[in-house]
N, C-alpha and C positions, 0 to 999 in steps of 0.2 A: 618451514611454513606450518601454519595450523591447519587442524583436520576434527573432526568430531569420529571420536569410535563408539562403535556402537557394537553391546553382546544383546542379541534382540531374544525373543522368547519370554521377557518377564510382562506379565500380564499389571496393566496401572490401577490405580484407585485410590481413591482422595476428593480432593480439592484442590482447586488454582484459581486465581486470579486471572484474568484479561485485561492485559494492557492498556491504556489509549491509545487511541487508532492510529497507525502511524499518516495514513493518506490524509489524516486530519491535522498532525501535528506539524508536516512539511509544507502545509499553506498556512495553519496559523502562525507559523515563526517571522516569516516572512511577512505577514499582514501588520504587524506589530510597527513596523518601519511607519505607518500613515500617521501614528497617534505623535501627538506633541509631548507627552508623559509616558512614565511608567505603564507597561504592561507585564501584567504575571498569568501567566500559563501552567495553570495543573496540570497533574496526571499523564505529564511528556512520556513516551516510552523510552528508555537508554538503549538506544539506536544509533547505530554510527550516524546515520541521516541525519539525525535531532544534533549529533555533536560538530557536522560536515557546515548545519546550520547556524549555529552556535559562533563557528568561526567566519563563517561568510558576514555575520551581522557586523562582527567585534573589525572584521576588516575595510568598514564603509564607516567606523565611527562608535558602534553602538556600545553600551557596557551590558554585558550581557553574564548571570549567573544561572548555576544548572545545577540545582541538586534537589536528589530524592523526588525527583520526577517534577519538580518547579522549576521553569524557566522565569527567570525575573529579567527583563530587557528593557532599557533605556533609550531610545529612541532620538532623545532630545541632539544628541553633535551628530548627529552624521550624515553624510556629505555623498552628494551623486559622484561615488566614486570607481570607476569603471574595474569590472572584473571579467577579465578575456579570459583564465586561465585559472590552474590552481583547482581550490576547492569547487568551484562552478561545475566539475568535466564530470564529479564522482556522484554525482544523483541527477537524475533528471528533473526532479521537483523544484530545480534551485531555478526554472524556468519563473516560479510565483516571485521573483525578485524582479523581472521584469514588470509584472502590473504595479508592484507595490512601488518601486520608482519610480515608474511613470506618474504612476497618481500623486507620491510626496512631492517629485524633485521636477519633474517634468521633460526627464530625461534618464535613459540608462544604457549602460556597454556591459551586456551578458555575454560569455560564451555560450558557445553553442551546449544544450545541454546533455549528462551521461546519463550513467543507471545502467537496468537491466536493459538487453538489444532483446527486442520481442516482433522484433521484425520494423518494418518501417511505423511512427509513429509521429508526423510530422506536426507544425505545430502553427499550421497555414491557417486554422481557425482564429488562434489567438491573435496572430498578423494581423487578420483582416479585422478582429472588435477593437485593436488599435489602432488602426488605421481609420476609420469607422466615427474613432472619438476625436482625432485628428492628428493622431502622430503620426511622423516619419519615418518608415521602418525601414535599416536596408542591412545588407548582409556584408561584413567589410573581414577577409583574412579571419573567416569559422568566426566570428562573432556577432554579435544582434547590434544595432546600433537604433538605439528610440530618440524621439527629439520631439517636443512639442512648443508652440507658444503658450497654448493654452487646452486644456481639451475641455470639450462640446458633448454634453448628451447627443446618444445618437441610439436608432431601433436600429439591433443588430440581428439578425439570422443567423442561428448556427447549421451550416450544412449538415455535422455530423453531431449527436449532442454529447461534446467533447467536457468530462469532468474537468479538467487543465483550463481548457478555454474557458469555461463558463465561471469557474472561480478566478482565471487571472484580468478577464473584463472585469469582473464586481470590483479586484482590487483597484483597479485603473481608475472603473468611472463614479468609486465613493464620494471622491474630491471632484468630478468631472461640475463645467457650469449644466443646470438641466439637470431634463431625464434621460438617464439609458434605458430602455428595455431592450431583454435578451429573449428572444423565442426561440424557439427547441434547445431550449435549455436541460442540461443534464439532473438528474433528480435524487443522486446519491448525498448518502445521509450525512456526508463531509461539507456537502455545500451548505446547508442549514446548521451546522456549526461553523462553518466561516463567514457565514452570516450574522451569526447570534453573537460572536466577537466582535463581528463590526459595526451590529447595532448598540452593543455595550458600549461601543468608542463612540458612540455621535452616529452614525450613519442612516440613514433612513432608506431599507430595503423590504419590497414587499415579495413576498410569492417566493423564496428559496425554497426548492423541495417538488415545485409545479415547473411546466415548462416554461411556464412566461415570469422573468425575475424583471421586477420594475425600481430602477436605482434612482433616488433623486437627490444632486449634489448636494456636500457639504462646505462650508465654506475651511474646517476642521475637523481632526476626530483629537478625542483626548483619553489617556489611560485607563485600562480597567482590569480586573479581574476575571480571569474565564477559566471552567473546567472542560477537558477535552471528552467528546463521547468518547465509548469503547472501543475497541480494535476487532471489529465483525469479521475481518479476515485471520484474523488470531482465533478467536472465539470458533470461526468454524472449521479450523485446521486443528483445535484439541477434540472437535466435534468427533474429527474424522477416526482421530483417532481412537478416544473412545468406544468408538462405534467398532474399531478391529480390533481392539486388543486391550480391551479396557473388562475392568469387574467392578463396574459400579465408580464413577466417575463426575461429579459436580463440579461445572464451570460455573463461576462468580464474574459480577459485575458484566453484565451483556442487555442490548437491548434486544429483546423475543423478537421483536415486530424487524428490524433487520436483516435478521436471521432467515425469514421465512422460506425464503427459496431455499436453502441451503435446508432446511428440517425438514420440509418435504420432502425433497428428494430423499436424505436416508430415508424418511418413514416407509418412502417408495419401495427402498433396498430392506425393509423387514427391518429397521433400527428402532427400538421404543426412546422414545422422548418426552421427558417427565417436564412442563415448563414453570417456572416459578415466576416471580416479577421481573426479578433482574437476573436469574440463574437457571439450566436447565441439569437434567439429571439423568444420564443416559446410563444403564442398567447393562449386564451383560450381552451380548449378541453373537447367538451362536450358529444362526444358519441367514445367509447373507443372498438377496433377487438381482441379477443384472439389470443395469437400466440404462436409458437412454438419456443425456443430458448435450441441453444444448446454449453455451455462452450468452446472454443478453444483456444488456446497459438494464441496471438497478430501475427496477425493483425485481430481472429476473435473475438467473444466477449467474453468481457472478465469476468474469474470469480469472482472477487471482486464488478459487476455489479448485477451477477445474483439475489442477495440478495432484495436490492431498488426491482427491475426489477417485484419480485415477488407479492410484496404487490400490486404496479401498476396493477398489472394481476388480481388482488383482485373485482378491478372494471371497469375491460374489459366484453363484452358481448360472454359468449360461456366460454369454457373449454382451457385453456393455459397448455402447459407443458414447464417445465425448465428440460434441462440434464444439471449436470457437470462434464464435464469427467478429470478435471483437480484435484478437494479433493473432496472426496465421501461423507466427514463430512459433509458437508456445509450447510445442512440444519435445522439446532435446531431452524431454526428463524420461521419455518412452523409449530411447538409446541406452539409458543406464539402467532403466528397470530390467531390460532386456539380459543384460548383464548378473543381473538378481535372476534369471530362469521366468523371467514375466511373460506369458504369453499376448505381443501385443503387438500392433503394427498401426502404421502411418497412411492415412489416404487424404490429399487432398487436406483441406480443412478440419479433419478428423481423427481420432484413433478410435481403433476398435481392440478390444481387452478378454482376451478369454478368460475363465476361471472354472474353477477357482485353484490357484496353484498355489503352489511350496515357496515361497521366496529363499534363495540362499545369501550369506554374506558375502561382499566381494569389495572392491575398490572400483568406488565412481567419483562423480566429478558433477556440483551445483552447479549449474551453464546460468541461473539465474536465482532470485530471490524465492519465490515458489515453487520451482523444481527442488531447492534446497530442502524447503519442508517437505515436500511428497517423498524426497530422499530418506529424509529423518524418520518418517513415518514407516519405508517400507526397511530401514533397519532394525526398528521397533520389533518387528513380525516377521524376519529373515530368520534361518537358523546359523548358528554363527557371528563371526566380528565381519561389523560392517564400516568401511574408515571411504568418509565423504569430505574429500577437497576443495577446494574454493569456499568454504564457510562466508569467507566475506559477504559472499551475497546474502547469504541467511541472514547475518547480522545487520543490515541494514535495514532489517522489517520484523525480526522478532526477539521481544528483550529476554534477556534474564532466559533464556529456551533450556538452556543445560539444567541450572536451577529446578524452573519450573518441572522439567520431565524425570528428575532424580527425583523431588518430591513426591511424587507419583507410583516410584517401584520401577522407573526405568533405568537400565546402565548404560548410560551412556558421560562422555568424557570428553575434553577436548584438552588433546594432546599437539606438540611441536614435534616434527620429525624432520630429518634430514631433506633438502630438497634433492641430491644426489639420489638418496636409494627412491625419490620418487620419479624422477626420471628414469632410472631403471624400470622402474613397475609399467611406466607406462608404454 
């Protein structure tokens, strides 16, 4: 099996790029399905996800090519063709193949979908805005089964304002007869790039970005050209980094305004933040404030941050607490820091972080995609080799990560080892 080692203690500085965003590139792969022609897709990140996607398309028909971060996808042969099993189980995002069916084909057979387990994250919103528009939805042997004659604009409510839901209704009711509107609609910056792709194909959608999205059918949508935003969850996990163990540090290609919650809070923690148009420039940091942060749906901060955010907290001065009121799982990564000498403990919906302490090297274990990086980070700043198993999950959300962190003055590697002596270890 693969593992990343890490000998931590070298302090970064440079430059990097940020990726495109991967929560952006696993709705628009799949959005591609409505168009009658050619669609190309820039600045894909090289994510096991984008390739999980890749082959989900090519196995419903599509012709689909993948290189140097351009997805080029053909849309034109293919066919409602049901996918129970297989590539469906290993992301959860491969749920956007649902709307984008429903809306081309008027019908679709999804498994039930995988990913990181973050606790329960059901997907009873999206049910309901397709049910809503007039499909049949039922649940047959862990599968989804959609069936429509036709679908209906319809004003849908969101109970919870579910990112998922709110981008896989748009995909449904692009083609729906009518208007949809969607209220309490979610407002991350993924849904006005899944937007902006499907206005480029024909679609006519108002208000992505606000709670109320107003969709008014199309009779078609037709190919186009789109570049993906950046990867604001990449962007603020070099952030983070930076901010512990960095000497002078420029992130490239980001948008500031994203960002925001995330740059306050370091500023909160004593981090200076230098912001350019599309680049910010975080500076050494040598004495670090506990602080208090609490999860909330975009534009507050966000939960795929809190993870990095945590380790950071590792080596603040005083007692930090993280709430996340968005998955209650989310914390397996404060079991492995623990393991690093972290002083840090679980309450309820929260951890609280003493600091600021010594991290040692040791062997742990990514339980998810974000735990992975707050992993990688506190190997960074460990003293000693630090060797982090299940990488898979890292690889599914950040590209090119080894690369990027050696360019920078960090050692880290990713080696194959025996799975025998890792059973032993464990």
């Amino acid at each position: 099996m693969d593992v990343y080692k890490i000998n931590g203690g070298n302090r970064l500085k440079g430059t990097l790029k940020v990726s495109g965003a991967k929560n952006s590139a696993v709705a628009l792969i799949p959005a591609s399905i409505l168009a009658n022609s050619s669609v190309t897709i820039g600045g894909i990140p090289e994510i096991s996800d984008a390739w999980t996607l890749k082959a989900l398309l090519e196995e419903i028909g599509g012709e689909v090519s993948f290189k140097d971060g351009q997805m080029m996808i053909d849309p034109t042969n293919m066919l409602a063709i049901p996918l129970p099993n297989g590539n469906v189980k290993k992301l959860r995002a491969s749920y956007y193949l649902m709307g984008a069916m429903l809306g081309r084909f008027k019908k679709a057979v999804i498994g039930l979908p995988g990913g990181c387990f973050l606790g329960p994250r059901p997907i009873d919103q999206h049910i309901k805005g397709f049910e809503a528009l007039g499909a049949k939805v039922t649940n047959e042997h862990g599968a989804i089964y959609l069936r429509a004659d036709e679908l209906i604009g319809a004003k849908i409510y969101l109970d919870v304002a579910s990112v998922g839901a709110t981008i896989n209704i748009m995909l449904a009711a692009v083609r729906a007869k009518g208007r949809t509107i969607i209220e309490n609609a979610a407002k991350e910056p993924e849904i006005i790039d899944v937007a902006t792709l499907l206005t480029n194909m024909g679609a006519n959608i108002k208000g992505a970005g606000t709670s109320v999205i107003r969709i008014d059918g199309v009779e078609e949508l037709h190919g186009t050209n789109h570049t993906i935003i950046p990867d604001r969850i990449e962007a603020s996990t070099f952030m983070i980094m930076a901010a512990a163990i960095g000497d002078g540090v420029t992130i490239d290609n980001i948008i500031p305004l994203h960002l925001e919650a995330v740059t306050a809070k370091l500023r909160e923690m004593g981090v200076k933040i230098e912001e350019g148009e599309e680049s910010v420039f975080i500076p050494r940091t040598d004495l670090l404030q506990a602080v208090d942060v609490k999860t909330l749906v975009y534009p507050g901060f966000p939960t795929d941050v809190q993870q990095p955010l945590s380790v950071l907290m590792t080596q603040a001065v005083g007692a930090s607490k993280v709430t996340d009121t968005i998955y209650s799982a989310r914390f397996k990564h404060i079991d492995e820091l623990r393991r690093m000498n972290a002083n840090a403990r679980v309450e309820g919906n929260s951890a609280i972080i003493q600091g600021p302490t010594k991290l040692h090297g040791s062997k742990v274990t990514a339980t998810d995609l974000r735990a992975g990086a707050a992993l990688v980070l506190a190997g960074l700043i460990a003293e000693g080799e630090t060797e982090i198993q299940d990488i898979y999950h890292i690889e599914r959300g950040y590209s090119s990560l080894i690369e990027k962190l050696c360019a920078l003055g960090a050692d880290i590697r990713r080696e194959t080892i025996e799975v025998s002596s890792v059973k032993r270890a464990k």
